[in-house]
C-alpha positions as CSV (number, residue, x, y, z in Angstrom):
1,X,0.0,0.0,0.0
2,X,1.3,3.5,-0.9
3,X,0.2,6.8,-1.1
4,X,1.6,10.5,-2.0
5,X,-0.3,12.6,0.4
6,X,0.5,16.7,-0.9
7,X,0.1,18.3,2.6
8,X,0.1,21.8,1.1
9,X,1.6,23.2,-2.2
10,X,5.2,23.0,-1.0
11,X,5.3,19.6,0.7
12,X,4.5,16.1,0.0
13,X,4.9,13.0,2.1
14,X,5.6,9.3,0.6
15,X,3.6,6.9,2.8
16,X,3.6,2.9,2.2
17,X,3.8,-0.4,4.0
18,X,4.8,-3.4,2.4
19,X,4.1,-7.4,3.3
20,X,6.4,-10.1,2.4
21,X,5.9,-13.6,3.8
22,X,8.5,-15.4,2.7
23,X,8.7,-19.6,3.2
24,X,12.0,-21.7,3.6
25,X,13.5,-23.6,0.3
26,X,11.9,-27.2,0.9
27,X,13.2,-29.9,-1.7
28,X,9.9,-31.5,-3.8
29,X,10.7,-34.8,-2.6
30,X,12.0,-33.9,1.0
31,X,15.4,-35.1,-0.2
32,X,17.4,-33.4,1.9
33,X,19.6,-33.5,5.5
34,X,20.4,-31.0,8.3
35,X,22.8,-31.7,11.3
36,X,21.8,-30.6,14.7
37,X,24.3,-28.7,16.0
38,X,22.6,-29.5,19.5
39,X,21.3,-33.1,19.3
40,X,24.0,-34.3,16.8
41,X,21.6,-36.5,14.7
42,X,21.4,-36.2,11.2
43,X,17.8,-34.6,11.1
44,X,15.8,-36.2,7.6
45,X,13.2,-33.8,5.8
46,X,9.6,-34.3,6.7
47,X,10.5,-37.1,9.0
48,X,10.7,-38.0,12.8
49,X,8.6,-34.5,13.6
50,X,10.8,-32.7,11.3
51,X,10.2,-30.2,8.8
52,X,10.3,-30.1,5.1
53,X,12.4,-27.0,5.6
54,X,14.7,-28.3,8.3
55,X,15.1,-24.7,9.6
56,X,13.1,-21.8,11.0
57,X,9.3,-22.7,10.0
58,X,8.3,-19.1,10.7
59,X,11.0,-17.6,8.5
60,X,9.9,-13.8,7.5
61,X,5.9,-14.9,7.8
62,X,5.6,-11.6,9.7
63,X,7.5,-9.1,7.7
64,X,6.3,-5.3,7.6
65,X,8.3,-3.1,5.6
66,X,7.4,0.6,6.1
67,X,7.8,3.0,3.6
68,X,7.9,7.0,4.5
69,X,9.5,9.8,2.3
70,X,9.3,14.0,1.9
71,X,9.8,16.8,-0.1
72,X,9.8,20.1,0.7
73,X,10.2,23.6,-1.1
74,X,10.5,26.3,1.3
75,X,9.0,29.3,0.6
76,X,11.6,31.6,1.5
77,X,14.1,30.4,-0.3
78,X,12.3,31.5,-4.0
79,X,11.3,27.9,-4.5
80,X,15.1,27.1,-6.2
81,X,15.6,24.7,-3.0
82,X,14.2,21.0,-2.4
83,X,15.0,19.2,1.4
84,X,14.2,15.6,0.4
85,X,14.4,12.4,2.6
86,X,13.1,9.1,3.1
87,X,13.3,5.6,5.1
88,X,12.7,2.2,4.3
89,X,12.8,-1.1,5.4
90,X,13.1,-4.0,2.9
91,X,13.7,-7.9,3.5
92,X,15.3,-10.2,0.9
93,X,16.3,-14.1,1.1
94,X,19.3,-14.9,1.8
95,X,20.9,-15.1,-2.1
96,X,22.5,-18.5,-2.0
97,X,23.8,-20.5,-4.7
98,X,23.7,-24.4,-4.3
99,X,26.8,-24.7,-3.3
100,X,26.3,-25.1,0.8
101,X,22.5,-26.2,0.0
102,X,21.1,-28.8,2.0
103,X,19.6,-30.5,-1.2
104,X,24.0,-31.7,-1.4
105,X,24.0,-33.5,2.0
106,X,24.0,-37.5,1.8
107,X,22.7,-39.4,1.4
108,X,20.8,-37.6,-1.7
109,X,23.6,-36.4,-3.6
110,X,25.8,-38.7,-6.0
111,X,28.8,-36.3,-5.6
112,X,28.7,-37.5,-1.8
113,X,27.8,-41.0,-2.1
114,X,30.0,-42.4,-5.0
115,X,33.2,-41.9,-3.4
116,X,31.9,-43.9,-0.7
117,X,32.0,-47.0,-2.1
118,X,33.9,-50.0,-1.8
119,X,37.0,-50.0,-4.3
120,X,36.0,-52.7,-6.7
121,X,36.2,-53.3,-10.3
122,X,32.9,-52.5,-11.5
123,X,31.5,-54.0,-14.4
124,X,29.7,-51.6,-17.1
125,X,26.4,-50.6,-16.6
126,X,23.6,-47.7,-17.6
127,X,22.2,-45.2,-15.5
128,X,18.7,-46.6,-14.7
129,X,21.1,-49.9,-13.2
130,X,23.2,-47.8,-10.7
131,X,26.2,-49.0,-10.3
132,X,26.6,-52.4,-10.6
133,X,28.5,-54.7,-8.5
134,X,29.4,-52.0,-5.5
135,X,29.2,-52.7,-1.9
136,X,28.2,-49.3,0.0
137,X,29.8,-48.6,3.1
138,X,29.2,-45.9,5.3
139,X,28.0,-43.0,3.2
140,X,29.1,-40.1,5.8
141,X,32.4,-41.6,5.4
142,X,34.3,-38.6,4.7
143,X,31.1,-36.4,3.6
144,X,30.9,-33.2,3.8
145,X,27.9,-31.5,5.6
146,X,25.9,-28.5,5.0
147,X,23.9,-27.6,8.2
148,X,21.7,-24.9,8.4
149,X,21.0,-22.8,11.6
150,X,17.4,-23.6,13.0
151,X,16.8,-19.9,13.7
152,X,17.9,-18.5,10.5
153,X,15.8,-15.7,9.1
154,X,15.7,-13.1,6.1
155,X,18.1,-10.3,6.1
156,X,16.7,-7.2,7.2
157,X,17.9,-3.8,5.8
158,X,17.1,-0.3,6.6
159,X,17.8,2.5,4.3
160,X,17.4,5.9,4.8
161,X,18.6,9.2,2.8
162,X,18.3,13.1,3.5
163,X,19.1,15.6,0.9
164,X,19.4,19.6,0.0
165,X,19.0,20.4,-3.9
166,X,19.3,23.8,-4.9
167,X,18.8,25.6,-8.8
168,X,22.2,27.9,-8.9
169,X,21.0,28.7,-12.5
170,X,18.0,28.0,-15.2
171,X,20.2,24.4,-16.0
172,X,22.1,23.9,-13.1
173,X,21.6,22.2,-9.8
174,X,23.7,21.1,-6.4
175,X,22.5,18.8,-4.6
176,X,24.4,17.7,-1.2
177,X,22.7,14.7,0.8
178,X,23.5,12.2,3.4
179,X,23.1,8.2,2.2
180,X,23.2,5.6,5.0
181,X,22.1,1.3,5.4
182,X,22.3,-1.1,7.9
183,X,21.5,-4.8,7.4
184,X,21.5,-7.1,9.5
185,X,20.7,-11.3,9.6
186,X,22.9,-11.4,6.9
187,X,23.4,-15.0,6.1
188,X,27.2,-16.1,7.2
189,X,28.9,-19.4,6.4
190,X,31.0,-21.2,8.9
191,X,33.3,-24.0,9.2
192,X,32.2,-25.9,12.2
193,X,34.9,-28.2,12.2
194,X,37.1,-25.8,14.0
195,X,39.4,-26.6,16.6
196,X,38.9,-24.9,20.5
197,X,42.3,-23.1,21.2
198,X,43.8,-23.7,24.6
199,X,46.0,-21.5,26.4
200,X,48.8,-23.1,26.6
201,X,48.7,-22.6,22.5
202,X,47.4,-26.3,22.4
203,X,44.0,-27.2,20.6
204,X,41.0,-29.6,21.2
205,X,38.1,-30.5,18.9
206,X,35.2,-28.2,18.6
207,X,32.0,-28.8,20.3
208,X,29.8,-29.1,17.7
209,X,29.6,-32.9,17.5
210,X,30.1,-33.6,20.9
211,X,26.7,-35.4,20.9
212,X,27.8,-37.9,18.2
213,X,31.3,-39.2,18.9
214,X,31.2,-41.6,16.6
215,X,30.1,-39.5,13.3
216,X,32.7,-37.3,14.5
217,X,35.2,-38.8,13.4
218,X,33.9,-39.9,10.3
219,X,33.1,-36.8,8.3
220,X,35.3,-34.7,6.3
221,X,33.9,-31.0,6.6
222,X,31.0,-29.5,8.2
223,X,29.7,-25.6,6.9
224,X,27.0,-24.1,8.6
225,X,24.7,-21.1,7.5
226,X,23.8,-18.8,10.1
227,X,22.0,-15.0,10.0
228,X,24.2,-13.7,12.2
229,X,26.1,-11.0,9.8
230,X,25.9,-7.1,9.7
231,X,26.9,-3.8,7.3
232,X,26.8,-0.4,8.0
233,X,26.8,2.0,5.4
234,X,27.3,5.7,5.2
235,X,28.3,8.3,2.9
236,X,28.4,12.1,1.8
237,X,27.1,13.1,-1.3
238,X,27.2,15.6,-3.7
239,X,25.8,16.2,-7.3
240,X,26.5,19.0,-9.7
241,X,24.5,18.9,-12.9
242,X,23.6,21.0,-16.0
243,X,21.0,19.9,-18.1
244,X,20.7,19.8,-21.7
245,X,21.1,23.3,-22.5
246,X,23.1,25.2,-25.8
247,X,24.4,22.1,-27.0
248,X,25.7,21.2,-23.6
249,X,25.4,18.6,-20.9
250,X,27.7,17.6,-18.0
251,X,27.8,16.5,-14.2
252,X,30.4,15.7,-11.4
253,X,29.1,13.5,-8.9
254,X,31.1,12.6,-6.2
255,X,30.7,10.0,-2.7
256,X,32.6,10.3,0.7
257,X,32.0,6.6,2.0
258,X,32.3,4.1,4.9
259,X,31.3,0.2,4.6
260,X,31.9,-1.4,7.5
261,X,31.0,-4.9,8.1
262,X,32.1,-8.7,9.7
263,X,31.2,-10.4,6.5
264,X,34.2,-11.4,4.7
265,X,32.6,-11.9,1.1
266,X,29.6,-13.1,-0.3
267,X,28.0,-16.1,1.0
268,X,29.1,-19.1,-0.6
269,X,31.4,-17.3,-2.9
270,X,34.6,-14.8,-2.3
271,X,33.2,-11.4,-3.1
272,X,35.7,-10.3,-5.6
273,X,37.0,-6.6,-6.0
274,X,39.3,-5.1,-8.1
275,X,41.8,-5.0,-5.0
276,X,41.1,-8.3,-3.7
277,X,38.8,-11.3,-2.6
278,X,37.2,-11.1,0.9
279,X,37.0,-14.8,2.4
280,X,33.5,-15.3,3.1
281,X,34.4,-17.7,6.3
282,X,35.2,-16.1,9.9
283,X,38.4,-17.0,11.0
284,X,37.1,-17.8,14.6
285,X,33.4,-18.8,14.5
286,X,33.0,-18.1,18.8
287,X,34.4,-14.4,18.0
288,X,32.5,-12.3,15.4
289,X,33.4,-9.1,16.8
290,X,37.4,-9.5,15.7
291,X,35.9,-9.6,12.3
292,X,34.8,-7.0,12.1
293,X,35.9,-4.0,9.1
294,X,36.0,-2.1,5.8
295,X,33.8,-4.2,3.3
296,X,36.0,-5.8,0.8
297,X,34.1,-3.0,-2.1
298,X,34.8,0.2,0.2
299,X,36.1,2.5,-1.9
300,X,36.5,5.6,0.5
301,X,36.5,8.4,-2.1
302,X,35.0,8.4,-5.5
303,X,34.6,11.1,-8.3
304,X,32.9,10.3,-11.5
305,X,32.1,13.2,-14.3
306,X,30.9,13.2,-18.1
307,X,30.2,15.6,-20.7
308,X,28.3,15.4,-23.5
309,X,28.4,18.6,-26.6
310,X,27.1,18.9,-29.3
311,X,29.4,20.9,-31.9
312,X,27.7,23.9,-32.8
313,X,28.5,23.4,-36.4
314,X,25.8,22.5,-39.2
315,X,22.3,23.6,-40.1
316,X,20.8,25.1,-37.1
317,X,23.9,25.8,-35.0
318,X,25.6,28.8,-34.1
319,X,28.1,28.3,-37.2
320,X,27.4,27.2,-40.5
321,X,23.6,27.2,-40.0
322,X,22.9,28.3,-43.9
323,X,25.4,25.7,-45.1
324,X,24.8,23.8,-48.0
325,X,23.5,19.9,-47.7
326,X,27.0,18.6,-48.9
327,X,28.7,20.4,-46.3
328,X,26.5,19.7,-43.4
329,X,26.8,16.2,-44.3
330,X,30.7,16.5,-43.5
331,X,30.7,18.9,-40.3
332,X,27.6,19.0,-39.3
333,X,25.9,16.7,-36.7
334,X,29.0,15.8,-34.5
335,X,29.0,15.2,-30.7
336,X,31.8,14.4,-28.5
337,X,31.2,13.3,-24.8
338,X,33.8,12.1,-22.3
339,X,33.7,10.2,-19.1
340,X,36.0,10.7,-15.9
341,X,35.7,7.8,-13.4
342,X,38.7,7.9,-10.7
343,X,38.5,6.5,-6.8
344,X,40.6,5.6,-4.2
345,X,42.0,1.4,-3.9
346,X,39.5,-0.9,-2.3
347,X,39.9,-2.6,1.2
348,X,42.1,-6.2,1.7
349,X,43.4,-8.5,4.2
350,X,46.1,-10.7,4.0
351,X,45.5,-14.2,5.1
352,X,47.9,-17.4,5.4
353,X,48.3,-20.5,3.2
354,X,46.3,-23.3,5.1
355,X,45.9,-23.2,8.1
356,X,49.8,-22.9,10.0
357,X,48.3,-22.3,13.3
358,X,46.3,-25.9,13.7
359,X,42.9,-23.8,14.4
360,X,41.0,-26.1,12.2
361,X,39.4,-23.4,10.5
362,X,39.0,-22.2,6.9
363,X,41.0,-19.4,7.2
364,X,43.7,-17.7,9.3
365,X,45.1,-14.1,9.2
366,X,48.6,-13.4,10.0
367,X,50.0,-11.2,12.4
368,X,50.9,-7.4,12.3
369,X,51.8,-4.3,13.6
370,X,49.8,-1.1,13.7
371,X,51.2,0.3,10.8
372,X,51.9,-1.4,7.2
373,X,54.4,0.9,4.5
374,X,53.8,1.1,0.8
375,X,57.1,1.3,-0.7
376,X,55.2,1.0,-4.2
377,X,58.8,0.1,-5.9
378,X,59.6,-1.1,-9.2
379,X,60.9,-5.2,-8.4
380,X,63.6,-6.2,-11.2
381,X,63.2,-8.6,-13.5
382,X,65.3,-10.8,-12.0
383,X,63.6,-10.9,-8.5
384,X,60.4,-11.7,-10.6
385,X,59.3,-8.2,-11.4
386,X,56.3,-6.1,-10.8
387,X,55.6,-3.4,-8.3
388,X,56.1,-4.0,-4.7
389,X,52.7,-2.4,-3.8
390,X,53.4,-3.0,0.0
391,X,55.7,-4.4,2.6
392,X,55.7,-8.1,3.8
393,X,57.9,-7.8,6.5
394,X,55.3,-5.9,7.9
395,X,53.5,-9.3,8.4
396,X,54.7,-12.2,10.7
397,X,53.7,-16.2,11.1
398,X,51.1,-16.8,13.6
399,X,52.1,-19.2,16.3
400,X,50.1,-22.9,16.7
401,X,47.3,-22.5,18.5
402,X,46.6,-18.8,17.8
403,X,44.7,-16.8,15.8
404,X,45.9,-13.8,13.7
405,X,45.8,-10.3,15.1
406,X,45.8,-8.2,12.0
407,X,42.1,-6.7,11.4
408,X,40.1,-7.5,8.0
409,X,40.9,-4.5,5.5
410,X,43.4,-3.1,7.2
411,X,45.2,-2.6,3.7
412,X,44.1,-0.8,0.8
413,X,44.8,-1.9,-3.1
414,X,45.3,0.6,-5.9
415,X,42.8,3.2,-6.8
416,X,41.5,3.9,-10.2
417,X,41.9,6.7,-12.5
418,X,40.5,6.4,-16.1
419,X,38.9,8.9,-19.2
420,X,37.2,7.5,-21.9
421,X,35.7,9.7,-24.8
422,X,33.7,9.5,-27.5
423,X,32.4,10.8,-30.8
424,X,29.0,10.4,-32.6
425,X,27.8,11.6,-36.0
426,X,24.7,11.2,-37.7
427,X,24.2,10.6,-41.1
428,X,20.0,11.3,-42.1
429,X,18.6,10.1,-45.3
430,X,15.0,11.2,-44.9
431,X,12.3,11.5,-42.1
432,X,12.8,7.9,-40.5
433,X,16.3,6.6,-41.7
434,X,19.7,7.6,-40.4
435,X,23.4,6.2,-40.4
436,X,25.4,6.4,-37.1
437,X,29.2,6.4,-37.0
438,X,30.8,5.9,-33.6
439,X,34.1,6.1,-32.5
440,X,35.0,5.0,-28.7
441,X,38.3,5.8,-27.4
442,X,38.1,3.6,-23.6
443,X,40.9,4.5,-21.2
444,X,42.6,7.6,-23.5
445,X,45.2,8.6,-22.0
446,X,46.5,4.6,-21.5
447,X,46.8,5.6,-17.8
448,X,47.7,2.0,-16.3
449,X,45.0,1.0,-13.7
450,X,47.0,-2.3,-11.5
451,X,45.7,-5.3,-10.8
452,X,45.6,-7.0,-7.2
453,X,48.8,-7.3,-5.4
454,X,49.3,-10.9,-4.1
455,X,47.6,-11.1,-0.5
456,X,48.5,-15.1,0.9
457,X,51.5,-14.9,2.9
458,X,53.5,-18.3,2.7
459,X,56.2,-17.7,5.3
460,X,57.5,-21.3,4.5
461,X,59.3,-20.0,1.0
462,X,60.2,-17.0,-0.8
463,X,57.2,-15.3,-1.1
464,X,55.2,-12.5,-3.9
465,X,53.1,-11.1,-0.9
466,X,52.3,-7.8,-1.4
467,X,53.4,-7.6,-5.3
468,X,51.8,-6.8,-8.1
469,X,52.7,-8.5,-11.4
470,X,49.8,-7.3,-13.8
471,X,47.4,-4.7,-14.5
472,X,44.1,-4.2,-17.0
473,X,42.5,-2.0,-19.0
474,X,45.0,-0.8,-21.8
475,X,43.7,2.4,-24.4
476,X,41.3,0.4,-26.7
477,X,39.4,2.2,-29.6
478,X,36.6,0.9,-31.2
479,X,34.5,2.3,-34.3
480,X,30.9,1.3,-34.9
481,X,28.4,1.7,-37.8
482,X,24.7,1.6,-36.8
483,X,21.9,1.9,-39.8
484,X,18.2,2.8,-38.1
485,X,15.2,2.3,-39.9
């Protein structure tokens, strides 16, 4: 339900509320396992008093999503200023792929089962046969598990935006506003199979199949899903545009930002950035406060601008606007627009090759002081080459039975600087047929943007860490031809 409610000629209010029930992912044929984390049973779908689902049966049934928005022209300003603003609340599933789905759990899934089997020379057979001539043995036999947290819910996420616009001329406009989101329930993996650490730097298994000794000890790796991950968002704005006006159109936006976060990367997948890939698994799964920092796309500062003019050359332009058809056809009808993007590198951690420390889990960071340099030398060819983007001595092992003390994103990758241009002509033949030529010149000035510097440390060898050895997006000019009819 919404409504636009005009409280008087200089304000209006945006008033909605939304309904979303949404139902847990059920499998058609309740083919599908959870663990218990508490009981330590392998729980089957719709059976023994379980669910289809397996997990939270009231997930998001009662989810009210209010809408409310303003805008208002004050009078005394000579109507050239607009304070806006608005809140929201939205929900969303959790936006997993099938990868840690409980749909690949055995004893359903033939990627679990098959390797499961006796070793014995099997003799051919088709698909409707099975396989012919295998002994099973125990099919959790090195599995891997996918549980699923019995409380997990929809992510919840609040936006809300306040903003100032005001007319400095017939075609021009500033606008300065305030952007901010927090979301919260995010869904979180986990490797459950982690180790307790002792003080004495010694470790113990984890408690999460305590009440099944003797499965244990016969699976491989256990991931859990939980809705236990946050963001914050917030950021300056600012906007300064011309419209269309004499030929001309341009604007400069640019964002003051702060992501923070203590989710690694996108559930089930690293989130990839053009600095580096955010591991989407907590280092300690009892301690979600030390994960906590930058998200893995904070970009802190970020300018973006573009131009578009039309050549005032040709029939009906400033110059030339007598000229004959011939000579229109040659000058006439050009436009040239360019396009500034530059921002600052993103956020990135540096983590270990396996797991040195003997904490069990998925990933470890390393150690480090407060500070990290950024020499950002040239390495020789002979050491390997590339750019030395920061310091590795700045990082040290982490000792058995301890987890890492340097903070997610406590580094930051390159930034970005790149201006790409264009230019248009049109060619008319008639009322409803024209001919346009395109030219595209991406990345002009062949400024080179890097690529990610290396961020596993490998304190067993020589190691790259910190070194970049590539970079992307060359000068590249493309021409197009476009007939419309």
């Amino acid at each position: 339900v919404q409504d636009d409610w005009r409280v008087s000629n200089n304000l209006t209010l945006n008033l909605g509320l939304r309904y979303e029930a949404h139902t847990p992912w059920v499998e058609q044929n309740n083919k599908q396992t959870n663990y218990g984390l508490f009981s330590g049973a392998i729980e089957l779908a719709g059976q023994n008093g379980n669910s289809r689902a397996l997990y939270n049966g009231q997930y998001g049934i009662v989810d009210f999503q209010p809408r409310l928005g303003f805008a208002w022209t004050p009078a005394k300003l000579g109507r050239k200023t607009v304070v806006r603003g608005a809140f929201t609340i939205s929900s969303y599933l959790e936006g997993t792929g099938t990868n840690l789905r409980l749909t690949l759990n055995p004893p359903w899934t033939p990627a679990e089962i098959i390797t499961h089997y006796n070793n014995v020379a099997l003799p051919g057979s088709t698909t409707d046969q099975g396989i012919v001539g295998a002994v099973a043995g125990d099919p959790y036999a090195g599995a891997n598990l996918r549980v699923w947290a019995p409380d997990f819910q929809p992510s919840i996420a609040k936006q809300w935006n306040f903003s100032v616009q005001h007319q400095l001329a017939n075609s021009t406009t500033l606008q300065v506003g305030y952007v901010g989101q927090y979301a919260d329930h995010l869904a979180q993996p986990m490797w459950l199979k982690q180790n307790i650490l002792n003080p004495n730097g010694t470790v113990s298994p984890g408690p999460y199949l305590a009440g099944n000794p003797a499965l244990k000890n016969d699976i491989g790796a256990i991931s859990g899903t939980f809705a236990n991950a946050w963001m914050d968002y917030n950021a300056l704005q600012a906007v300064l545009q011309k419209r269309m006006s004499s030929g001309l159109q341009s604007q400069v936006a640019y964002t003051y930002s702060k992501c923070m976060t203590n989710s690694g990367g996108y559930y089930g997948t690293w989130g990839s950035t053009q600095a580096s890939p955010g591991m989407p698994y907590w280092q300690n799964v009892y301690d979600g406060k030390s994960e906590k920092g930058p998200c893995f796309y904070d970009e802190t500062h970020n300018l973006t601008s573009y131009v578009l003019y039309q050549l005032p050359f040709g029939r009906g332009k400033k110059f030339g606007s007598n000229m004959n058809k011939a000579a229109n056809g040659v000058v006439g009808g050009w436009h040239v627009s360019g396009l500034l993007t530059m921002h600052t590198g993103f956020a990135m951690t540096v983590n270990n090759w396996g797991d040195p420390s003997n904490t069990g889990g998925w990933v470890s960071r390393t150690n480090c002081g407060s500070s990290v340099s950024y020499p950002k030398t040239v390495v020789s060819q002979a050491n390997g080459g590339g750019i030395q983007w920061f310091d590795p001595s700045s990082f040290t092992p982490v000792a058995a039975g301890h987890f890492g003390n340097c903070s997610n994103g406590k580094l930051r990758g390159p930034g970005l600087k790149d201006f790409d241009m264009g230019l248009q002509k049109d060619f008319s033949f008639g009322e409803t047929r024209k001919l346009e030529f395109r030219s595209e010149f991406l990345n002009l000035t062949n400024t080179k943007i890097l690529s990610a510097p290396s961020y596993f440390a490998d304190f067993s060898s020589a190691t790259s860490l910190g070194r970049i050895t590539g970079s992307q997006g060359e000068r590249n000019i493309q021409f197009a031809l476009k007939f419309y009819y």
